[in-house]
C-alpha positions in Angstrom: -82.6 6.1 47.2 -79.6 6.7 45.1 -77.6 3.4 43.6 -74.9 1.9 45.7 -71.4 2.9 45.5 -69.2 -0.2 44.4 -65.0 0.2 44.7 -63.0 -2.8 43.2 -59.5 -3.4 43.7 -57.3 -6.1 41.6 -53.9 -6.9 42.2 -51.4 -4.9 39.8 -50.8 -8.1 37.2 -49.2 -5.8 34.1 -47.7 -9.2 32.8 -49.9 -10.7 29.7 -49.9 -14.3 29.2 -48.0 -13.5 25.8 -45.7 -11.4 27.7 -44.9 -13.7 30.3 -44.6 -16.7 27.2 -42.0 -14.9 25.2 -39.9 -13.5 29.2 -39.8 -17.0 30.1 -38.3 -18.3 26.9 -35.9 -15.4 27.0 -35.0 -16.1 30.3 -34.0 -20.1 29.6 -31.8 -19.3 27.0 -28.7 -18.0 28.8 -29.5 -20.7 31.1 -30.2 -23.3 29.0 -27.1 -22.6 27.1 -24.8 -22.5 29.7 -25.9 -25.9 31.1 -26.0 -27.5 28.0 -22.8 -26.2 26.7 -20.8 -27.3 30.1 -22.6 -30.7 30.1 -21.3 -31.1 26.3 -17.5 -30.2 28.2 -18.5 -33.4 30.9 -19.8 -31.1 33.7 -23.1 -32.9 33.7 -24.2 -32.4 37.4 -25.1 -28.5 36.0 -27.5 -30.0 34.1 -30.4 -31.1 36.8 -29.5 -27.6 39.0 -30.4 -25.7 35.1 -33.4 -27.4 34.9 -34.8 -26.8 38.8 -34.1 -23.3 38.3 -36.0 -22.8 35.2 -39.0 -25.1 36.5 -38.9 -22.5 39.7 -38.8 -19.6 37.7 -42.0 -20.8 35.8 -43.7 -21.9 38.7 -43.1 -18.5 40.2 -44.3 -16.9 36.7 -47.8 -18.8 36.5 -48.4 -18.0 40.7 -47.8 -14.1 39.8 -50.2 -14.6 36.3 -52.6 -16.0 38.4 -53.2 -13.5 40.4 -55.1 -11.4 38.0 -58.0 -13.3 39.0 -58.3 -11.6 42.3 -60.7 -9.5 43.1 -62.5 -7.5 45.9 -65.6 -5.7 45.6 -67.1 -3.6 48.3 -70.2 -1.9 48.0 -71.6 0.4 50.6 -75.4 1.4 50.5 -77.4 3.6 52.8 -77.9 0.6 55.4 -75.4 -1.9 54.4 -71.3 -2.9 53.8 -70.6 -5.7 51.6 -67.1 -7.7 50.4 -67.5 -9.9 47.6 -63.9 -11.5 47.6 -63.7 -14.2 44.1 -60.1 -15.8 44.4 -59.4 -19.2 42.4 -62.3 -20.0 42.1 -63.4 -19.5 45.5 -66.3 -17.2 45.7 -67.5 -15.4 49.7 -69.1 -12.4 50.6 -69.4 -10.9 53.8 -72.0 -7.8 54.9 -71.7 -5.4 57.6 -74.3 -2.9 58.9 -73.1 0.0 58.2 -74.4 1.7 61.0 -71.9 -0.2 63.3 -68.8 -0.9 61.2 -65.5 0.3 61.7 -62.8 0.6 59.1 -59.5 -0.1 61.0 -56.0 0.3 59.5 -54.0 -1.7 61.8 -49.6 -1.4 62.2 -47.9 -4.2 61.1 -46.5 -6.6 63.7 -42.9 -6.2 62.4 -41.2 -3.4 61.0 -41.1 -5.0 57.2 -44.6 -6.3 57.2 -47.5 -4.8 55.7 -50.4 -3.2 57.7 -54.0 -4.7 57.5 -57.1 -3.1 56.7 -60.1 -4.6 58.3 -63.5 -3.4 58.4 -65.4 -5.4 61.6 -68.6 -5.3 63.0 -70.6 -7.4 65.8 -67.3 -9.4 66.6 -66.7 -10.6 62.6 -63.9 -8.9 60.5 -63.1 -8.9 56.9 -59.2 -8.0 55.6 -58.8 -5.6 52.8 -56.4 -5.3 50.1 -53.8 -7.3 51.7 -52.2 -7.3 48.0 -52.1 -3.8 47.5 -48.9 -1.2 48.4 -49.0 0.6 52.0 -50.0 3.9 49.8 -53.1 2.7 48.4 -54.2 1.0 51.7 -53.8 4.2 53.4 -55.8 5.8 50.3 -58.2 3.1 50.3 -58.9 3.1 54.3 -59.4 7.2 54.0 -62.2 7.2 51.5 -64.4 4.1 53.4 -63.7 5.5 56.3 -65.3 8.8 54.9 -68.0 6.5 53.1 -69.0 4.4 56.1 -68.2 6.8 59.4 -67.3 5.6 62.9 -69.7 3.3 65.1 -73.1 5.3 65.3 -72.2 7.8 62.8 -73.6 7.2 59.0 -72.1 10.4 57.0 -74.8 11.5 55.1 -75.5 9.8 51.7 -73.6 11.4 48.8 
């Protein structure tokens, strides 16, 4: 029996903490400056609307560094699928026969929303990649579906 093939996929998070330090302190500065210098010239009401936007802007900053920490694993073996999905500290995996699961790209509801990748079996479903772009879900739903096969159909073992 040959070893299992394993795909991960991790949110793009190009940002390093560094990085993301020294952008948000260049950021604050024009900010900063311009809400301090008008509540020097008695314009002080600019002051609180300064600091909500810079606390927002850091907020959004640590939410996108987190990411990083996402991960999916699928591995698919002769008999089985499984998705190991870690995300803040939350750990769950889910396996699939692979004998009788279906990889399913499905159309977005709206025109602007993303499509979903699922791969379901016996009633249960697991979502895939719902953080990557509409190219690599397409990408990714082509090689699983060549990996795993349609409902009664295991491709041969590569």
């Amino acid at each position: 029996m040959d070893s299992p093939l394993r795909i991960e996929i991790r949110p793009n998070c190009s940002l390093t903490v560094r990085q993301a330090r020294v952008f948000f302190g260049l950021a604050c500065i024009a900010p900063a400056g311009i809400a301090l210098y008008l509540t020097g010239r008695g314009f002080w009401p600019v002051l609180p609307f300064a600091g909500a936007e810079l606390a927002f802007l850091g907020w959004a900053l640590r939410g996108s560094l987190r990411r990083r920490f996402q991960l999916q694993r699928i591995t698919v073996t002769e008999s089985d699928v499984s998705v190991e999905t870690r995300h803040r500290g939350h750990h769950a995996q889910v396996v699939f026969p692979r004998h009788w699961a279906q990889v399913k790209l499905r159309r977005p509801a709206a025109r602007l929303h993303p499509s979903r990748l699922t791969i379901e079996s016996h009633g249960r479903q697991c979502e895939l990649g719902s953080f990557l772009t509409e190219e690599e879900r397409r990408g990714l739903a082509l090689r699983l579906q060549r990996l795993i096969g349609h409902v009664n159909e295991s491709p041969s073992w590569p």
